[in-house]
Backbone bond lengths (Angstrom), bond angles and torsions (degrees), N, CA, C in turn:
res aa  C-N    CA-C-N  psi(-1)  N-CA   C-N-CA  omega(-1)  CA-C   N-CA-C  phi
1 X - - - 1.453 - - 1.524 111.04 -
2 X 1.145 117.06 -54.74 1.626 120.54 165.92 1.242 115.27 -35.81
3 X 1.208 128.30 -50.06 2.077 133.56 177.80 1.490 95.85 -62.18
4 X 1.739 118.31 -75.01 1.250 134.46 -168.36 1.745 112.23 -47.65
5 X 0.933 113.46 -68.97 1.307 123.80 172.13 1.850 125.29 -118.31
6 X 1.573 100.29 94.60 1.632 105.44 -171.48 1.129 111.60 -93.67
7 X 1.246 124.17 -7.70 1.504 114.92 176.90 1.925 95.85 -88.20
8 X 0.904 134.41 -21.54 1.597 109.80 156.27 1.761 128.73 -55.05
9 X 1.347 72.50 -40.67 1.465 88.78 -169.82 2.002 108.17 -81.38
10 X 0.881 114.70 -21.62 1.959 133.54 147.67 1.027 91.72 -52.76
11 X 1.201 128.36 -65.93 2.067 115.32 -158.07 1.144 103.41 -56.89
12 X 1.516 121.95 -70.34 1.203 139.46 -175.96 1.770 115.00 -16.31
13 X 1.806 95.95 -70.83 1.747 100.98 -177.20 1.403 90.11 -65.10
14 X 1.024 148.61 -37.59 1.610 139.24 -157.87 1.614 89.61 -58.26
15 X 1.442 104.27 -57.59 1.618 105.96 -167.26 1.469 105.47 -53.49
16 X 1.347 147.56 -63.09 1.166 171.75 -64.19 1.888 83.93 -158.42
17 X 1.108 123.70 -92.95 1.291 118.31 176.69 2.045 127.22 -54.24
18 X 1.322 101.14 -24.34 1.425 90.56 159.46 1.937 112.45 -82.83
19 X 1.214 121.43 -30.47 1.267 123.77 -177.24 2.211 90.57 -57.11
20 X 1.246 108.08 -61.52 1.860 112.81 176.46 1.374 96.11 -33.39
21 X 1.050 137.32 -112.31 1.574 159.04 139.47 1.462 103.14 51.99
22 X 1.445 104.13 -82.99 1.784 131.06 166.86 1.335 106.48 -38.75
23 X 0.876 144.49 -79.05 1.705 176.47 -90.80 1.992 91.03 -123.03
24 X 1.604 109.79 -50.12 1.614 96.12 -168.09 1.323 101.43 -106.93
25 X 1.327 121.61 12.93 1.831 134.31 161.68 1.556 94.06 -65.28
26 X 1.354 110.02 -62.46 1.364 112.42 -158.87 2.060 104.37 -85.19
27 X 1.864 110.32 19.70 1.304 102.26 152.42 1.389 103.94 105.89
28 X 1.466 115.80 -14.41 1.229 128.74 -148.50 1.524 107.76 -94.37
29 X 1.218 143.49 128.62 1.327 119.54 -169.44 1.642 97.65 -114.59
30 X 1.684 118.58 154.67 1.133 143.33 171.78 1.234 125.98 -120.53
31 X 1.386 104.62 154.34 1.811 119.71 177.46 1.666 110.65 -115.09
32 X 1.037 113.03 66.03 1.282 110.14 -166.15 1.590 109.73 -74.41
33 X 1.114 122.26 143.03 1.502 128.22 160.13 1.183 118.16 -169.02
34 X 1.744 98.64 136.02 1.545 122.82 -144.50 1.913 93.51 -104.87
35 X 1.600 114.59 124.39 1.095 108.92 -153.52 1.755 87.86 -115.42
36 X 1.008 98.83 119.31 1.843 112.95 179.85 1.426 120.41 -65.51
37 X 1.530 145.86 64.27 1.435 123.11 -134.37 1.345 91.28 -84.42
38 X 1.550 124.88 -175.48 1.384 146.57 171.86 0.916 113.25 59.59
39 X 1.493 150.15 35.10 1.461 124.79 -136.01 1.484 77.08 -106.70
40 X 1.630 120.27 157.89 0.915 139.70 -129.31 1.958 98.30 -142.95
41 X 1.354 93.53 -41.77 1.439 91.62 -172.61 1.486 127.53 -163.94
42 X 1.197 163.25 107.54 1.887 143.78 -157.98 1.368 99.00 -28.87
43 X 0.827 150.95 -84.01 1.590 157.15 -163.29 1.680 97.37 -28.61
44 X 1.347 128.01 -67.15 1.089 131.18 -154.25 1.668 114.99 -74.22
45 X 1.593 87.80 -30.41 1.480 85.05 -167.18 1.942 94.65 -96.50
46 X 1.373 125.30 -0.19 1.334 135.44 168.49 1.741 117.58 -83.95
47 X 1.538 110.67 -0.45 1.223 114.08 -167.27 1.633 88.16 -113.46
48 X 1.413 112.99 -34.93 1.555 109.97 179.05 1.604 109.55 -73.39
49 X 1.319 118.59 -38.89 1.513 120.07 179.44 1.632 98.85 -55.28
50 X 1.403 121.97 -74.90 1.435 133.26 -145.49 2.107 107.06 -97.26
51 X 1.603 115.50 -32.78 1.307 112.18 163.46 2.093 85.72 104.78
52 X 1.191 89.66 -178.86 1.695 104.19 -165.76 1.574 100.03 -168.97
53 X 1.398 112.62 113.85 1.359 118.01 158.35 1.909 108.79 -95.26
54 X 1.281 87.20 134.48 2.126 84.75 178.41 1.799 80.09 -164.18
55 X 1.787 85.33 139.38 1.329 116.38 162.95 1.737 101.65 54.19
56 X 0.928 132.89 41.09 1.664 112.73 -167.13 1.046 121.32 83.08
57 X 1.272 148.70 -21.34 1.504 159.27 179.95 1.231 110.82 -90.72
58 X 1.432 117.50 109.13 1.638 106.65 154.06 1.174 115.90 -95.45
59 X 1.395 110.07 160.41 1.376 115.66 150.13 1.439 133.24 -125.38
60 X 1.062 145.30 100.41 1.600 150.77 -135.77 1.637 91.79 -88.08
61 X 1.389 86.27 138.99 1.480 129.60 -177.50 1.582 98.01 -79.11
62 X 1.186 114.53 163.56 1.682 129.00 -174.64 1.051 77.70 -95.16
63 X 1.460 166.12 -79.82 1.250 148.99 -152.82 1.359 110.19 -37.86
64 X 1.469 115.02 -49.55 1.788 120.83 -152.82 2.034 82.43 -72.34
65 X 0.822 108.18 -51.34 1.457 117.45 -163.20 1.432 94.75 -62.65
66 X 0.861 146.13 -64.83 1.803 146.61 163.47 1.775 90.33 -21.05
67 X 1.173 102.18 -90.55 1.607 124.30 -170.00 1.435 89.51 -35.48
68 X 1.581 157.17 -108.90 1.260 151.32 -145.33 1.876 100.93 -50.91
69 X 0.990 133.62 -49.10 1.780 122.01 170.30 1.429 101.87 -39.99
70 X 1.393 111.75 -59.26 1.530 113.36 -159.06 1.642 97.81 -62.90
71 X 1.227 118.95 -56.73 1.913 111.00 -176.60 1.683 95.54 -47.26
72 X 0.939 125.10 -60.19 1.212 130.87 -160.12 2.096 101.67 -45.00
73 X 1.444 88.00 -61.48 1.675 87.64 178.58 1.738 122.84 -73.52
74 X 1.299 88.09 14.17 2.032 104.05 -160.18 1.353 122.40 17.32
75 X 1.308 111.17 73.39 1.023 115.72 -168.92 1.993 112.01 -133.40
76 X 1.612 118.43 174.97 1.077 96.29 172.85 1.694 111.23 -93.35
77 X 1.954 107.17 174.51 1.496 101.62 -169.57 1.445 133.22 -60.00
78 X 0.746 128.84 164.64 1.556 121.73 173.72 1.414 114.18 -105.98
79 X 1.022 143.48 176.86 1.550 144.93 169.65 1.869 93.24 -113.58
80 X 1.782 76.81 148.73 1.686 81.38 170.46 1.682 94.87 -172.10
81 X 1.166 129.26 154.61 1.463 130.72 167.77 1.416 125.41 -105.97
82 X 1.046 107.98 170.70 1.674 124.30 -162.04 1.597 107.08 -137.39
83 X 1.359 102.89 103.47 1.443 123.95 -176.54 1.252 111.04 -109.53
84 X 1.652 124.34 157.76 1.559 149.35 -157.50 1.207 92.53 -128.23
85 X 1.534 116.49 132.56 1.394 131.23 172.12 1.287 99.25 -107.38
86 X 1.457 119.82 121.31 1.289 138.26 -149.13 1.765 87.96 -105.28
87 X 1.260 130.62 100.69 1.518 127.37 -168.16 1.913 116.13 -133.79
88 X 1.204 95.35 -17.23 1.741 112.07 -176.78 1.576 106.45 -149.65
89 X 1.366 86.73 133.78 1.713 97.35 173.19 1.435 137.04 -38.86
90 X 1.310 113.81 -18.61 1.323 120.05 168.23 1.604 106.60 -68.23
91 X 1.359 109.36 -57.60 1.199 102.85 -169.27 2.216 116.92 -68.43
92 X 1.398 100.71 -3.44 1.484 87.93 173.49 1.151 98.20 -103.65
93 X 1.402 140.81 -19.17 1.357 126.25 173.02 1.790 116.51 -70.47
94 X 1.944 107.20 -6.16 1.426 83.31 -169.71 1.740 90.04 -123.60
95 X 1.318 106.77 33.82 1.297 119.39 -172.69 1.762 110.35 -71.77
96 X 1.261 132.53 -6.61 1.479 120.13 159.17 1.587 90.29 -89.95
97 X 1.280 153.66 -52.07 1.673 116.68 177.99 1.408 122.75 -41.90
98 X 1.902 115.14 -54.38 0.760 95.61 153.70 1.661 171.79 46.55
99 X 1.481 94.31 -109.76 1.720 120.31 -170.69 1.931 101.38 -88.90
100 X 1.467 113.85 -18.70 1.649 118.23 145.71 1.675 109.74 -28.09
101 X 1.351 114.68 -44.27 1.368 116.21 -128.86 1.371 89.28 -136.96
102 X 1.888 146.12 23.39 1.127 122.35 -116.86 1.921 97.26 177.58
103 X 1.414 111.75 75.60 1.819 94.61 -178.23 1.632 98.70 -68.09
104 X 1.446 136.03 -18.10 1.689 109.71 -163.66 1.894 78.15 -155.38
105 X 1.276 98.92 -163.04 1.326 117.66 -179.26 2.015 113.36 -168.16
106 X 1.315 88.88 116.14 1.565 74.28 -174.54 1.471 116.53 -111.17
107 X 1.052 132.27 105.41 1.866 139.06 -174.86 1.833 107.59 -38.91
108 X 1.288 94.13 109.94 2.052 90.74 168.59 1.899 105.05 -98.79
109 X 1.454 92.79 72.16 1.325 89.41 -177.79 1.885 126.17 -61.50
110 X 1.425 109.67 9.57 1.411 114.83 -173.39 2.170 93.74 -81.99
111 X 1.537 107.28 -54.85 1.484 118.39 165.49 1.436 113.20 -69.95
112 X 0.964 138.43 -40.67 1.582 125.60 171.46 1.801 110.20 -58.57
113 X 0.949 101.57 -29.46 1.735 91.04 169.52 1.208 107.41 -94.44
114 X 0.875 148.66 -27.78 1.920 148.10 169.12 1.399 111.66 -66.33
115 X 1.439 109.15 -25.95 1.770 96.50 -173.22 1.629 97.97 -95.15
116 X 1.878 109.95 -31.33 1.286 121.35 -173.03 1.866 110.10 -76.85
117 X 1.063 129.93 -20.56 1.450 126.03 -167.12 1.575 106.53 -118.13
118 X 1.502 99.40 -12.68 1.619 101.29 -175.98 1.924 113.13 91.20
119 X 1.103 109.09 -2.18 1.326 116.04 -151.88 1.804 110.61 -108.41
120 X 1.333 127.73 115.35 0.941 119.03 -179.66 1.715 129.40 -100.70
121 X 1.827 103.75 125.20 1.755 84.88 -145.56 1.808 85.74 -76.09
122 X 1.373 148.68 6.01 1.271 127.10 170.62 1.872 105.21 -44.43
123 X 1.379 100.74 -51.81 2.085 117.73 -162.90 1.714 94.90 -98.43
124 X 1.270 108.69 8.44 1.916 88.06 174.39 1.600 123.86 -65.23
125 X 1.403 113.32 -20.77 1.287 120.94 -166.99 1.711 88.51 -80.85
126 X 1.031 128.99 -65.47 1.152 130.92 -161.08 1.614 120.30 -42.10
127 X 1.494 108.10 -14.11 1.225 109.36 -155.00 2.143 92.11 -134.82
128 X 1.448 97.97 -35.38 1.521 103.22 -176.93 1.871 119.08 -27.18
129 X 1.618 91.63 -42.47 2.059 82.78 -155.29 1.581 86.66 -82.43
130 X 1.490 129.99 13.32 1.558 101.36 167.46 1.627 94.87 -101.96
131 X 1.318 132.47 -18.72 1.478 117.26 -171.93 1.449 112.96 -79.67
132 X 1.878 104.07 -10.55 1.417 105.41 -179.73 1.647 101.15 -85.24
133 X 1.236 122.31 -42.21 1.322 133.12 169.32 1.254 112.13 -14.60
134 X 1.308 111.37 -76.63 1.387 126.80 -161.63 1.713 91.83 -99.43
135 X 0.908 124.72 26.80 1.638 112.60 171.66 1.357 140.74 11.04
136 X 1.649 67.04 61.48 2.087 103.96 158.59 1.291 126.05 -73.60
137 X 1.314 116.10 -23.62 1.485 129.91 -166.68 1.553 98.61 -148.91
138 X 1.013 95.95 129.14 2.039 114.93 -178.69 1.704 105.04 -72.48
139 X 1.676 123.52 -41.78 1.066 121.04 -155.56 1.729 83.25 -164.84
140 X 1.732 104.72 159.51 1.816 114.86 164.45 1.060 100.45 -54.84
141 X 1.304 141.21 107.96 1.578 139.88 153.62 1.669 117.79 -55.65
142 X 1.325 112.77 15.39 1.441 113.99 166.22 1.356 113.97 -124.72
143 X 1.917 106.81 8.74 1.926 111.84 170.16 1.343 80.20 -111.61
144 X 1.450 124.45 -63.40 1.843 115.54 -164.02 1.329 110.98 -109.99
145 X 1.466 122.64 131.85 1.718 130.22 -129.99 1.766 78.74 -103.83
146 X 1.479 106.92 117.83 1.280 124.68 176.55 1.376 112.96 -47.34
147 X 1.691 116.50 152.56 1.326 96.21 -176.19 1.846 107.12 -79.82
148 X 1.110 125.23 -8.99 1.683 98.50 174.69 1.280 111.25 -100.99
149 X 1.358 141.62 24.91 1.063 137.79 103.84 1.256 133.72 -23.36
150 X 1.457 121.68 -49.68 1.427 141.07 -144.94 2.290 80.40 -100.44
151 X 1.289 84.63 -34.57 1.899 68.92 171.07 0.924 139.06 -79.93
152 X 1.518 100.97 -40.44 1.484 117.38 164.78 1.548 110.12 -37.64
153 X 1.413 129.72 -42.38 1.437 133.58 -160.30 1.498 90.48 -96.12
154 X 0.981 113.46 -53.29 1.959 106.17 173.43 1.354 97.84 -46.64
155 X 1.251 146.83 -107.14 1.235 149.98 -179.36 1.754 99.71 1.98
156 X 1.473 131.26 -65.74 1.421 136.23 -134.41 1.526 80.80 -87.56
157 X 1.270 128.28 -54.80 1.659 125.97 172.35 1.632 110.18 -39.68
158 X 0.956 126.01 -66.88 0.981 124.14 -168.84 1.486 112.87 -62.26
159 X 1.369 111.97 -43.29 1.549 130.88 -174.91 1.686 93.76 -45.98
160 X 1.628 104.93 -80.48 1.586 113.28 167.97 1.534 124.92 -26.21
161 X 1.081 98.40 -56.02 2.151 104.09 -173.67 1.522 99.97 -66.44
162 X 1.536 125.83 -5.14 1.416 104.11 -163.00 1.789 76.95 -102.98
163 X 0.786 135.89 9.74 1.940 127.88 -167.11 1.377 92.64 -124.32
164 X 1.107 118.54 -34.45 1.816 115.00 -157.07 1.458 114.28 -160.32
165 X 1.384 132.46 79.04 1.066 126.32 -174.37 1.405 156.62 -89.40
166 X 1.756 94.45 33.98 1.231 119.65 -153.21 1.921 86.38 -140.78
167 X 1.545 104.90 -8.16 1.569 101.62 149.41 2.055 126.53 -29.81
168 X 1.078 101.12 135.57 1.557 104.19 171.30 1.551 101.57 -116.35
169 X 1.511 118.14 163.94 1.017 138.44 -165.03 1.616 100.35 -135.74
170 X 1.288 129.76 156.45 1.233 152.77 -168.91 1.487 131.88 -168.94
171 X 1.213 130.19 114.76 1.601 130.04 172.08 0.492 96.97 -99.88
172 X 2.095 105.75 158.53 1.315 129.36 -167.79 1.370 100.95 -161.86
173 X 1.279 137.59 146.92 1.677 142.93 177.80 1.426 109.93 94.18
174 X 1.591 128.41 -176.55 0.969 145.93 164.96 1.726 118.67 10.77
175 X 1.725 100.46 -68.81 1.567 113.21 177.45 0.871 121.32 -79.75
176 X 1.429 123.53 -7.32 1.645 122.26 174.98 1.769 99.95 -59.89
């Protein structure tokens, strides 16, 4: 949605960084961090951090968008981080590029098993008591986090800590 449609995704940090802005006027201090979901690949989620002018087209960077709130509130900068929602296998296998580009990373293990097993938990019930039947599946891999799941995220930890080792990690979905 961020590539496809950026002026949602403009509102959004607008909202998100004027709420920062507002919030430490009135004394208040924040931990903000802006969590990138789906990211797909370094490129994609490096074009949302930093922005890309081509052919006539821009596309504004979360920085520029930080930077115009902040003139706007004239104020000095704030700190805040920029996290990767770790949701499809591409993105945990390319998770030390990545963490370049990347203060934390948070696992959507409900989509990392749907994009990773093929399996969608909306229709899992419908279909579950024959894969348990014939013992295809040990357990719901969207209550107990399959083991190549569990590699995929071993792999993306490690991938990350070898680029940046002051990376954070975070779950989110089902196994949280």
């Amino acid at each position: 949605m961020a590539i496809l449609h950026p002026e949602i995704y403009k509102m959004q940090l607008e909202a998100i960084f004027e709420a920062m802005y507002s919030l430490s006027l009135e004394g208040i201090n924040t931990n903000v961090e802006i969590l990138i979901p789906l990211v797909m690949n370094v490129r994609e989620l490096k074009q949302i951090r930093y922005g890309k002018c081509i052919e006539g087209k821009t596309y504004l960077a979360v920085e520029e968008i930080e930077e115009k709130v902040r003139e706007k509130f004239k104020t000095e900068e704030l700190n805040y981080k920029v996290g990767a929602m770790i949701e499809l296998p591409s993105s945990a296998l390319s998770a030390g590029d990545l963490a370049r580009y990347s203060h934390f990373f948070s696992f959507g293990t409900n989509d990392l098993t749907q994009t990773t097993l093929g399996l969608s938990r909306d229709d899992f019930n419908s279909f579950a008591s024959s894969y348990s039947m014939y013992d295809l599946l040990e357990n719901n891999p969207f209550v107990i986090l399959d083991e190549n799941i569990k590699e995929l995220m071993e792999q993306a930890i490690l991938r990350a800590r070898l680029t940046r080792a002051d990376v954070v990690f975070g779950l989110c979905g089902e196994h949280a």
